[in-house]
C-alpha positions as CSV (number, residue, x, y, z in Angstrom):
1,X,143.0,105.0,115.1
2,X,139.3,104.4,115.7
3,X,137.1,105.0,113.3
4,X,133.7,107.3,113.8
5,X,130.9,106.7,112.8
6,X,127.3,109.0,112.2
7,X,125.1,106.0,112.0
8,X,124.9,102.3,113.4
9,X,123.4,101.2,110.4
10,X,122.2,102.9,107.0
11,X,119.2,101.4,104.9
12,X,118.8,102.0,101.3
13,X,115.6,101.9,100.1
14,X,112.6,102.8,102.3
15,X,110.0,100.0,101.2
16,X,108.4,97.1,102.6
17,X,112.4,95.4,102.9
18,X,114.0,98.6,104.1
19,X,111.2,100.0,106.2
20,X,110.7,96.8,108.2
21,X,113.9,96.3,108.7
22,X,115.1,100.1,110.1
23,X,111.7,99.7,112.3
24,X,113.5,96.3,113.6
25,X,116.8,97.6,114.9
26,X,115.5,100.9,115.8
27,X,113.4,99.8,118.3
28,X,116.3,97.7,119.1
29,X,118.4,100.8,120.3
30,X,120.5,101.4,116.9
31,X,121.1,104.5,115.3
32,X,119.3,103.9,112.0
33,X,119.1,106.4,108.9
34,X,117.0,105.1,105.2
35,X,117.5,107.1,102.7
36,X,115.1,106.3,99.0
37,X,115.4,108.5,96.1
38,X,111.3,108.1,95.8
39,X,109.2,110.9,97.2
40,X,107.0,109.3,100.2
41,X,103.8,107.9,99.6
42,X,104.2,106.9,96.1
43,X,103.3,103.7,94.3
44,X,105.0,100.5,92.8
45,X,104.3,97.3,90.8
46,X,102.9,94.5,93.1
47,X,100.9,91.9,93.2
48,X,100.3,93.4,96.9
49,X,100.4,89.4,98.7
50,X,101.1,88.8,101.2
51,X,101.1,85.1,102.2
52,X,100.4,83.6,106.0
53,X,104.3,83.9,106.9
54,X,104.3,88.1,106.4
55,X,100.8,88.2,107.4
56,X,102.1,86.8,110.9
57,X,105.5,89.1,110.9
58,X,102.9,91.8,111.0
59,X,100.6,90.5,113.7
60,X,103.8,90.2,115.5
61,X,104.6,93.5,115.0
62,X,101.5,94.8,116.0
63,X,100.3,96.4,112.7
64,X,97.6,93.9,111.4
65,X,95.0,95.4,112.9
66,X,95.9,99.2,111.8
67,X,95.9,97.7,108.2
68,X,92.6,95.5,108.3
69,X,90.8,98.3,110.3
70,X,92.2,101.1,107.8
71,X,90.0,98.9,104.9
72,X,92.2,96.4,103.8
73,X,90.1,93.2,103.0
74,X,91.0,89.7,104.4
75,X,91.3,86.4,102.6
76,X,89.8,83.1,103.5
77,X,90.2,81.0,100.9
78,X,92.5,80.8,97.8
79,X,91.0,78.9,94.3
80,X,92.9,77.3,92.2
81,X,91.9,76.3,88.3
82,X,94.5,74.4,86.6
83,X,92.8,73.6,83.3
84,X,89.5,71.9,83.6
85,X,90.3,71.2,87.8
86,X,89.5,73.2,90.2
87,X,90.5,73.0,94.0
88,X,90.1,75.5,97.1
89,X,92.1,75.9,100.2
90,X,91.0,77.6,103.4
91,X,93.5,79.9,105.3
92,X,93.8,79.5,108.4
93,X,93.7,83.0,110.0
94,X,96.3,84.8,112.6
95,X,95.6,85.7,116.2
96,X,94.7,88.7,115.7
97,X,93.1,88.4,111.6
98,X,93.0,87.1,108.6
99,X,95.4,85.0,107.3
100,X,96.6,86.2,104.0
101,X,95.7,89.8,103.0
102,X,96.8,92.0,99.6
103,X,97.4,95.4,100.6
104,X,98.3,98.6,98.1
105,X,101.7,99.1,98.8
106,X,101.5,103.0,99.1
107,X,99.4,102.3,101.9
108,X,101.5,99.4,103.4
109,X,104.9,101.1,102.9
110,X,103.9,104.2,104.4
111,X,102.4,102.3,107.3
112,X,105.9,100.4,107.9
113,X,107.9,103.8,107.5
114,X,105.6,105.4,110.2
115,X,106.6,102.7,112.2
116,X,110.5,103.0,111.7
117,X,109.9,106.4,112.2
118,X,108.1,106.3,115.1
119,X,110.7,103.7,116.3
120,X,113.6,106.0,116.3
121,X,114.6,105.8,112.8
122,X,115.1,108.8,110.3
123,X,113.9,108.6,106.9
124,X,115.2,110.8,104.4
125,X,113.3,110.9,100.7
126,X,114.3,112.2,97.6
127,X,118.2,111.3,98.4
128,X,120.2,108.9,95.8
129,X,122.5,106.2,96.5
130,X,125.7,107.4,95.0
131,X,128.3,104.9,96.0
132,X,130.0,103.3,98.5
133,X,132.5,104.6,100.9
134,X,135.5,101.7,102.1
135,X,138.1,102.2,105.0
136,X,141.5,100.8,104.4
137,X,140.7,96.9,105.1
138,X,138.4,97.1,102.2
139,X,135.1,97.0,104.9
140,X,132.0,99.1,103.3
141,X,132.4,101.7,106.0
142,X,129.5,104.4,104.7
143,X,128.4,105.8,101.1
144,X,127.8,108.9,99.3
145,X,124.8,110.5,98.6
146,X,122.6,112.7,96.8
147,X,119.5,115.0,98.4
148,X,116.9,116.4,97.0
149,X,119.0,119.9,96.0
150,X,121.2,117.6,94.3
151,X,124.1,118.3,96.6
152,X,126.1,115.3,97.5
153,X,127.7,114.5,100.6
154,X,128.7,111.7,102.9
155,X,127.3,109.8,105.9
156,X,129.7,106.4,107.5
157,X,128.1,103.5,109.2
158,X,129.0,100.5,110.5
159,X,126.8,98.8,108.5
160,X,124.6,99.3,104.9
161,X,121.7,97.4,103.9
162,X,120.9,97.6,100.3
163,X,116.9,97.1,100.2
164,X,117.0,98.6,96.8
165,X,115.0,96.0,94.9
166,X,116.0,94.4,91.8
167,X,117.9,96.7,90.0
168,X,119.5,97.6,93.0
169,X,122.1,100.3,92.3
170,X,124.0,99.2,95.8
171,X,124.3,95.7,95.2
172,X,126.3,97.4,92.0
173,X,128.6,99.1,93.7
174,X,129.7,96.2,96.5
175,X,130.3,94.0,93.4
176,X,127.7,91.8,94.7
177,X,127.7,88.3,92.0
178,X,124.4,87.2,90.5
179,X,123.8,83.5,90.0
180,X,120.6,82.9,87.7
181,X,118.8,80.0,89.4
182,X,116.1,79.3,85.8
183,X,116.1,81.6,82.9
184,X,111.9,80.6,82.2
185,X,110.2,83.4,83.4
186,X,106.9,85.1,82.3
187,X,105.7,88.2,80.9
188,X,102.7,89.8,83.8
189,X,100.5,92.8,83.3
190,X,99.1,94.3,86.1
191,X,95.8,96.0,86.3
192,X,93.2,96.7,88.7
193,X,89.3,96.3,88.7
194,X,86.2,97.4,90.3
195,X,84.9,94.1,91.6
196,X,83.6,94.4,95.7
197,X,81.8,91.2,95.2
198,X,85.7,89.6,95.3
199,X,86.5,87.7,97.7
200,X,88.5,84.7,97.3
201,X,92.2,84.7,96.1
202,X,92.1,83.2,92.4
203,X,94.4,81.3,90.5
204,X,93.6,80.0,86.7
205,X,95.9,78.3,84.8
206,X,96.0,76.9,80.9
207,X,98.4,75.7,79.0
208,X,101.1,78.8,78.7
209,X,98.8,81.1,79.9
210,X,97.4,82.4,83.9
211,X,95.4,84.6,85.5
212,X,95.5,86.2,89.5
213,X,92.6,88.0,90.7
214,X,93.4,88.9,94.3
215,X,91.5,91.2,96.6
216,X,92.5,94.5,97.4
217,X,91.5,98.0,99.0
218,X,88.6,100.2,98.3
219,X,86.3,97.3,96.2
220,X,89.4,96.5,94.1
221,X,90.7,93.9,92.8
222,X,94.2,93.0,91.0
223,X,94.3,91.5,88.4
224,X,97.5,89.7,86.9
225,X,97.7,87.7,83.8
226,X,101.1,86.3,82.5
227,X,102.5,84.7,79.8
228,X,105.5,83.5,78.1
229,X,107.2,87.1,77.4
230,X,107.3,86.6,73.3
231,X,103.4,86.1,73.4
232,X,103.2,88.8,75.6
233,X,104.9,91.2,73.4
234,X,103.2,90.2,70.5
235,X,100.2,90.7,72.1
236,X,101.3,94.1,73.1
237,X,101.7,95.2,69.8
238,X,98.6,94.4,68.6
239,X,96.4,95.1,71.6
240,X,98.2,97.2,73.7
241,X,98.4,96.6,77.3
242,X,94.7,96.9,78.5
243,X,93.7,94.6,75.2
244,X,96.4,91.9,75.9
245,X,94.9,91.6,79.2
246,X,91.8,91.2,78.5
247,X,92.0,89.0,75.1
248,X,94.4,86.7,77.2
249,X,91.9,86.4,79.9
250,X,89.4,85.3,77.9
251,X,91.3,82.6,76.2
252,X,92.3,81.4,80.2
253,X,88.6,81.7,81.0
254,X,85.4,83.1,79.0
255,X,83.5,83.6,82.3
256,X,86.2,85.9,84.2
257,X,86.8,87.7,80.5
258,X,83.0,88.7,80.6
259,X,83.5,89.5,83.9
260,X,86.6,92.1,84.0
261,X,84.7,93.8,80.5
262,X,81.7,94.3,82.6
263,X,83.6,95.6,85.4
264,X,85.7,100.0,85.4
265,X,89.4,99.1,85.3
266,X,90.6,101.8,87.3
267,X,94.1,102.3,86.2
268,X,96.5,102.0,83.6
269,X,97.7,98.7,82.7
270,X,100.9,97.9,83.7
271,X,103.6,95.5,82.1
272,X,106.3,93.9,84.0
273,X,108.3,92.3,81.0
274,X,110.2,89.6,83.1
275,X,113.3,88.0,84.4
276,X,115.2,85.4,85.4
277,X,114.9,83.8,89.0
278,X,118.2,84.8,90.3
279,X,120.2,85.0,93.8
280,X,122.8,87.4,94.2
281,X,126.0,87.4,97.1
282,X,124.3,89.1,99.5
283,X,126.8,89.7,102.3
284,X,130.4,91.0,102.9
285,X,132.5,93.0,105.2
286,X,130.1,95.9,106.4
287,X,127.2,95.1,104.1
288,X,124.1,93.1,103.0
289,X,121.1,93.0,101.0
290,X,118.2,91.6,101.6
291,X,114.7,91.6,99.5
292,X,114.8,92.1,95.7
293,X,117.8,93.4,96.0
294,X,119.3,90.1,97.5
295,X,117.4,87.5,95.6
296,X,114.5,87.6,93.2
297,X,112.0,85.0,92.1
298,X,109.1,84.9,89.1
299,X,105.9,86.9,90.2
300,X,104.4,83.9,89.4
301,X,103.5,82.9,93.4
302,X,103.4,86.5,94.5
303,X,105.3,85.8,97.3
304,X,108.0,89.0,97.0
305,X,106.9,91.1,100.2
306,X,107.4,87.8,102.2
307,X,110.4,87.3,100.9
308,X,111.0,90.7,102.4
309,X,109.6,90.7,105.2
310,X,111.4,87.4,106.1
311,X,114.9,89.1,105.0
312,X,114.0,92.1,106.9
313,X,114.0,89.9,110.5
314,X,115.9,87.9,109.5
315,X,119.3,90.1,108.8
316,X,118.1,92.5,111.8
317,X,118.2,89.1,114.2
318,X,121.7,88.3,112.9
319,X,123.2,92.0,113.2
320,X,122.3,92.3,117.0
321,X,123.4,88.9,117.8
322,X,126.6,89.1,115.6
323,X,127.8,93.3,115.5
324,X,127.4,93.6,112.4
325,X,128.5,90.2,110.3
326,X,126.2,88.6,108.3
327,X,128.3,85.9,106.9
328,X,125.6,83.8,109.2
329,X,122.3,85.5,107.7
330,X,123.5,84.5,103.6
331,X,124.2,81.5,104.7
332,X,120.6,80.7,106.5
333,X,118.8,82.5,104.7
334,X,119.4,80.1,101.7
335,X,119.3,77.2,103.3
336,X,116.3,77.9,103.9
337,X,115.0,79.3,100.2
338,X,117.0,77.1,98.1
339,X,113.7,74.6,97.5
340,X,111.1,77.5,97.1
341,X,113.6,79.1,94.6
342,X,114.6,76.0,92.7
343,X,110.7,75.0,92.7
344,X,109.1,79.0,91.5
345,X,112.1,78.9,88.7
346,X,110.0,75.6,87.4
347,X,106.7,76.8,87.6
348,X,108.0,80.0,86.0
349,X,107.2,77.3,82.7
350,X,103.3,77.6,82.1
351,X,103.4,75.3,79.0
352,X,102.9,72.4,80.7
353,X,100.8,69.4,81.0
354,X,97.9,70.5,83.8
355,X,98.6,67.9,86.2
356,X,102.8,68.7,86.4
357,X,101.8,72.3,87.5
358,X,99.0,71.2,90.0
359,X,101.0,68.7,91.4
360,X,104.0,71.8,91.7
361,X,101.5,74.6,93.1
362,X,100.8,71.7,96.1
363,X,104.6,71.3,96.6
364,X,104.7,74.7,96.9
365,X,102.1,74.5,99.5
366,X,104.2,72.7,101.4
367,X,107.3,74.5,101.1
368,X,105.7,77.5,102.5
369,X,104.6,75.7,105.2
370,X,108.2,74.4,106.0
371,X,109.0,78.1,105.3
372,X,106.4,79.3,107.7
373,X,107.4,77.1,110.8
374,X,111.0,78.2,110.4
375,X,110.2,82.0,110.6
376,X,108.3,80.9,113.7
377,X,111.3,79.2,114.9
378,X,113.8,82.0,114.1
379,X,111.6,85.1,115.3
380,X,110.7,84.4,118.8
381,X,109.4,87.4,120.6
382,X,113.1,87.0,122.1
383,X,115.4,87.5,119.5
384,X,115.0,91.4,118.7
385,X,116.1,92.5,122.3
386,X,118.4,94.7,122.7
């Protein structure tokens, strides 16, 4: 007997992963429902980059502008310290705008769940992933959930995305194996500073210590330093988390210490305590996951959202042009990520002679770049049609 279906496709998670990705098919004719057990507009932890690949998804996708014009500052050039040395490299801008930007990610996931609204998609807030619903081959056929009265109930699609992030509750349930790819990782607190004057993308880096300062909205700036996570705890305790931030920064850097004191943080430090640079399965019958959720890399090149963003088009060209397998999406997709993760799970190490992590951030350069032409490659204005 045929089965029936309510949906063509059911996202978990309504963020920058899960938004982009119900916009995608959407406005490619599918029946697309996102659920997310957050209420709408609220925040998360994020160094807020995004990098020339997502910065071109959005061009693409005709929501640059909106985000630019709506305040959001661009970026022209990105300085790098690395002990003593310091370099700078220009971006090169978009069509249509800058060429890296760092946008608060209230603002930006909002934006992108307009769009999959306004695309056709339904969003429904305040409604938990509950588990997994499987017909009688063993295909992930739809999943139960619970809304906002706490009621559950159940909704079958032909296919779920878990864009869940990194403690993603869905990848859980499917059984989906993690594979750690390095166990260094760092220790980052987050906070964010009153500094218009901003402009450049910064990067400083000692010997097991570093500092971000990247340009945000509204005369901000975030501000990330990291560390190895036993320092960073240790620092915790003594300082707490707006003291470990700035004592750390001024042992990377007097000048930018002085600087942030001088300047109103204006929120809360935050700590992200850190883990391992891991992939997990991320396919099988009737299901996939793509951003955090699917694989995960050290904050340390703030690359996350376009790692989603790529995922997000990525799996969305492979579902129209497969019905629904994605055996062909894991497969690429880590072909094509296997150097960028195998490099950040290296520079994950900060204590490290200067020149090894100078010589690793220009690698990285590169990779992106390789990264970059293969998204252009892959996401021809052609490949989303219906």
């Amino acid at each position: 007997m045929q089965q029936r279906f309510d949906r063509d496709v059911l996202v978990i998670g309504a963020r920058c992963a899960g938004a982009a990705h119900a916009r995608l098919l959407a406005e490619a004719g599918l029946d697309v429902l996102v659920v997310d057990r957050a209420e709408p507009g609220t925040d998360t932890l994020s160094s807020h980059t995004m990098t020339r690949g997502a910065v071109a998804q959005l061009s693409r996708w005709g929501m640059l502008r909106g985000l630019v014009d709506a305040g959001t500052p661009g970026i022209a050039r990105s300085v790098f310290r690395f002990g003593e040395t310091e370099s700078a490299i220009d971006i090169r801008p978009v069509a249509d705008g800058p060429g890296m930007i760092a946008t608060r990610r209230w603002k930006l996931d909002a934006m992108l769940a307009g769009a999959a609204e306004e695309a056709g998609a339904e969003i429904r807030y305040k409604t938990a992933f509950r588990d997994v619903i499987r017909d009688d081959a063993g295909r992930v056929a739809g999943v139960r959930l619970a809304g906002p009265e706490g009621w559950d109930y159940s909704v079958r699609a032909r296919f779920v995305v878990g864009a869940d992030g990194l403690r993603s509750s869905f990848a859980n349930a499917v059984g989906a194996r993690e594979r750690v790819i390095g166990e260094a990782r760092l220790a980052h607190i987050y906070g964010y500073f009153a500094l218009p004057e901003q402009r450049d993308n910064l990067v400083a880096i000692v010997p097991g210590l570093s500092i971000g300062l990247t340009p945000t909205d509204g005369g901000m700036t975030t501000v990330i330093v990291s560390a190895e996570p036993a320092r960073m705890r240790d620092e915790m305790r003594k300082h707490g988390a707006e003291g470990a931030l700035l004592k750390l920064t001024d042992e990377i850097d007097p000048v930018l210490g002085a600087l942030l004191r001088g300047a109103q943080m204006t929120e809360r430090a935050r700590l992200f305590a850190g883990h391992a640079t891991m992939r997990r399965e991320s396919s099988g019958p009737g299901w996939a996951l793509i951003g955090d959720a699917g694989q995960f890399r050290d904050p340390v090149t703030a690359h996350g959202i376009t790692d989603a963003f790529r995922d997000a088009e990525h799996l969305a060209a492979c579902l129209l042009e497969t019905g629904y397998d994605a055996t062909g999406y894991e497969r690429e997709r880590d072909t094509v990520t296997d150097p960028i993760f195998a490099l950040t799970a290296q520079m994950a190490d900060h204590d490290r002679p200067m020149d090894e992590i100078a010589a690793q951030f220009i690698q990285f350069s590169k990779l992106m770049r390789d990264e970059q032409a293969w998204m252009d490659r892959r996401f021809g204005p052609a490949q989303l049609a219906a």
